[in-house]
Structures are given as structure tokens and as C-alpha cells.
N, C-alpha and C positions, 0 to 999 in steps of 0.2 A: 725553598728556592723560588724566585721570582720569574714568571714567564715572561718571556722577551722575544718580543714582533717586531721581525728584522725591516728596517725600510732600506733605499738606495744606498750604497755606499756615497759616501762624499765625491767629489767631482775631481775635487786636488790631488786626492789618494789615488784615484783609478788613472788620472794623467800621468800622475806619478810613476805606476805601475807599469804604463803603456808605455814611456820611453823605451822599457828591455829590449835589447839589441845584442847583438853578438861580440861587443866589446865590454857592454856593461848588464849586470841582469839585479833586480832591486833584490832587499836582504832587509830585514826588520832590523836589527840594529843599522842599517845607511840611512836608516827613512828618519827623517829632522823638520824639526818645522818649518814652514809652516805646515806642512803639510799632518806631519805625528799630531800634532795641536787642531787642527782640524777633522783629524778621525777621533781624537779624542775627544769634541765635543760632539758630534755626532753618536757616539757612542751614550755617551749621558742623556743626551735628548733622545733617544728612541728608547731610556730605559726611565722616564720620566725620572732623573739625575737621583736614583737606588742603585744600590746594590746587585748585579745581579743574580745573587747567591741569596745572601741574607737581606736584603731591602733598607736596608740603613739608608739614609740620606748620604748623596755625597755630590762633592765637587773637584773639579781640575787638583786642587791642593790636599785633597785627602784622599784619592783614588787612582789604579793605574789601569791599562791596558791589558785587560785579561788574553789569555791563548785560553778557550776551553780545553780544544786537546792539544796539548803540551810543544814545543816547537821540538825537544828532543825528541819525541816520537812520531810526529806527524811536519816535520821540516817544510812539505809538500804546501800546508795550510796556515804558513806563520804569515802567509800575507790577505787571507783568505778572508774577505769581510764577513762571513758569516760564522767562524772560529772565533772572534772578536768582539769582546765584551767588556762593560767597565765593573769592574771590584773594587771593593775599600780597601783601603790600606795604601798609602802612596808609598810610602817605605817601612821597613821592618826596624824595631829600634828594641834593645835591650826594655823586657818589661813590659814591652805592648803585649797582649796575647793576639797569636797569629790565628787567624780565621780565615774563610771563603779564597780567593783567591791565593793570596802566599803560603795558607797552610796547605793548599791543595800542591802548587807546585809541578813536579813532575809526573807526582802518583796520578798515576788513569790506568785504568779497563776498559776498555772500548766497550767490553758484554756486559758490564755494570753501570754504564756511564747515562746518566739522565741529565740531558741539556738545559737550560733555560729554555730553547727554544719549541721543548715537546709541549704539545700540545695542552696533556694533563700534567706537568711536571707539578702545579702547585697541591693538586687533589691528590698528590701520592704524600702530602705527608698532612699531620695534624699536630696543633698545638694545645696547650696547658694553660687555663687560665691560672690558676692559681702558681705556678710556679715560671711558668714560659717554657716550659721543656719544650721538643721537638719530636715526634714520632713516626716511624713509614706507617701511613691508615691501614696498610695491611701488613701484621706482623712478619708473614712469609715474604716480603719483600725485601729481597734482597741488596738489588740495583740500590732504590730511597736508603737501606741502611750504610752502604758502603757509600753513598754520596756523601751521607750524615757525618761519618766519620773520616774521610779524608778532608773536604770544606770545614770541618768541627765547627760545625751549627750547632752543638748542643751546649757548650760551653755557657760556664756560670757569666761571663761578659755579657754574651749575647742574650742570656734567658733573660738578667736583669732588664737590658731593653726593649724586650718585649713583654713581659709582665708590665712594664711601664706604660707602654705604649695601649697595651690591650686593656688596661685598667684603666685610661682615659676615658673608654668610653663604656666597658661594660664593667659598669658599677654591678652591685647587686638591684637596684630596685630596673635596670634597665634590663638585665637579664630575668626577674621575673614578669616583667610586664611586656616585653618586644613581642609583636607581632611578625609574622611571616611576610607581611609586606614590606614593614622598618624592617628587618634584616635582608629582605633582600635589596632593598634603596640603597642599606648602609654597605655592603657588600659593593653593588655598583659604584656607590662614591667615592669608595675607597680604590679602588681601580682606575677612577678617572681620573686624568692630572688637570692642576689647578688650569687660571689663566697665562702664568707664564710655563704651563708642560710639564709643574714639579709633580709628582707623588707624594701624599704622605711617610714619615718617615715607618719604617716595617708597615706602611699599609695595607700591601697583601696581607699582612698575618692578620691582620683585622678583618680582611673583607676574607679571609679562609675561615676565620673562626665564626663569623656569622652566617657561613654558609654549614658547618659544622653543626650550629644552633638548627640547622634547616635539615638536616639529614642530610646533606649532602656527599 
């Protein structure tokens, strides 16, 4: 899971919002652009344009408008800028395998539920160099494993991309020769977003796994 540091909501969306009156009161399916287009890009830039789930690269044409907690159960928060996240997947199509946001859907536990936006959400889980698997760092964790499996982060899709991604940079002579400094740089950089605010793509899991390397 990707940690995500909520900034202001957009300007248009909370105008938006603030028209409700006693004839009219907003509803996430009325909201249209420009305005939906504008919390959607705001939503990519504050999540330097990843995944919030799985960290995949995305943009406007391959991602939608996450609800963390679900609009069927939480109605109250379907306009709530801080329930609002971007996930990949723009639509579900015969063949794609569903992940992070659409596979998650309505299933939520509020007592199991670990947001993007906790704190340690990324240090509850750990990765696989060798294969990309997905793990909760503590096997008793329950919450990380019931995240693991309704988002289905562990999927052969997703490992593939992230062995891929992790094997970019820790070859074997860089894993036997890194020092505690280079990984902690590389950790840092990978967190940082470029000059136009991207992320690398599954960057976290690299800047997770070199913190892994560190004991962390």
C-alpha cells in the first residue's frame, strides 16, 4: 500500500459542494466536469500520479476515483475529500485481472481497514525480491492481511511488476555491496517525486525494500 499525504481539496469541488441548499444538495454521481476532472487531477498529484493501493504509474485514462470506504456503507463520505483516492484501473474489461480499487469494491471492515493515509500503512507490509510476493511484516497481523486480500496485491499481475521493477535496481552485486547510506538515499529517492511530481512506478516497494535491507 502507498502512503498518501492528503493536501487541500480543489477549489472547484468545495464550490461545488457549497452551493447545497434546500432545493438542491450534491451527490457524486451529479458531480461532472469540470469539476470531477478537476478532483481527479488533484487526486493524482497529491499521490505523485501512483496507485494508491499498489503504486503502479497512472494517469486520467487508466485510473478512477477511488471511495476508500465504500459509498454503500459510508453514503455520509462519498463527497468527503479525504475518503478520495486515485486507483488504477479506469474500467473493468473481460481478461483484465481486477486489483486495488475495483477488486476491493464494496468489501470493507472498518476494524480491519488500513488506509493509505496511516501513518505506517507502508511498514505493515514487506516484499519478495526474488519472486515480488506481498507479506503483513507481522504474521499476526491481521488488518495488512485482510487488506492484502480484498485489494488482491498479491496477485501473479502485480508480483510480475514488481520483481520487475525491484530488479532494476537491486541486481545481486548491488545488494551485496550497498551500504546503509545508499540505501537509505535510495529509499529517500524513491519517495521523492521527479520535477514534473511523478513517482516512480511501484516506487514505494523499492524505497520499502531498501529500508527492509536496513532492518527496518
Amino acid at each position: 500500500m502507498k502512503r498518501v499525504i492528503k493536501q487541500a481539496e480543489p477549489v472547484g469541488f468545495a464550490q461545488w459542494k457549497a452551493q447545497a441548499n434546500a432545493d438542491w444538495q450534491p451527490t457524486y454521481d451529479g458531480l461532472q466536469n469540470p469539476q470531477k476532472r478537476e478532483l481527479h487531477e488533484s487526486l493524482l498529484c497529491e499521490q505523485g500520479w501512483v496507485c494508491c493501493y499498489c503504486g503502479c504509474r497512472i494517469d486520467f485514462s487508466d485510473s478512477h476515483i477511488e471511495h476508500f470506504r465504500p459509498q454503500e456503507a459510508r453514503p455520509d463520505l462519498a463527497l468527503d475529500y479525504g475518503n478520495l483516492h486515485a486507483s488504477c484501473i479506469r474500467e473493468t474489461r473481460p481478461g483484465l485481472p481486477l486489483h486495488c480499487g475495483h477488486a476491493k469494491g464494496s468489501d470493507f471492515d472498518e476494524a480491519q481497514a488500513i488506509s493509505p493515509l496511516d501513518m505506517d500503512c507502508e511498514r505493515r507490509f514487506l516484499y519478495s525480491l526474488g519472486d515480488g510476493r506481498i507479506y503483513p511484516t507481522d504474521r499476526d497481523d491481521e488488518a495488512a492481511d485482510f487488506m492484502l486480500k480484498i485489494l488482491q496485491l498479491d496477485i501473479s499481475f502485480l508480483r510480475e511488476r514488481r520483481v520487475e521493477a525491484l530488479r532494476r535496481v537491486f541486481d545481486d552485486a548491488f545488494v551485496t555491496s550497498a551500504s546503509d547510506e545508499e540505501l537509505s538515499q535510495l529509499a529517500e529517492g524513491f519517495r521523492t517525486p521527479d520535477a514534473a511530481g511523478r513517482l516512480d512506478n511501484f516506487g514505494h516497494v523499492v524505497a520499502r525494500y531498501a529500508e527492509q535491507m536496513l532492518g527496518r
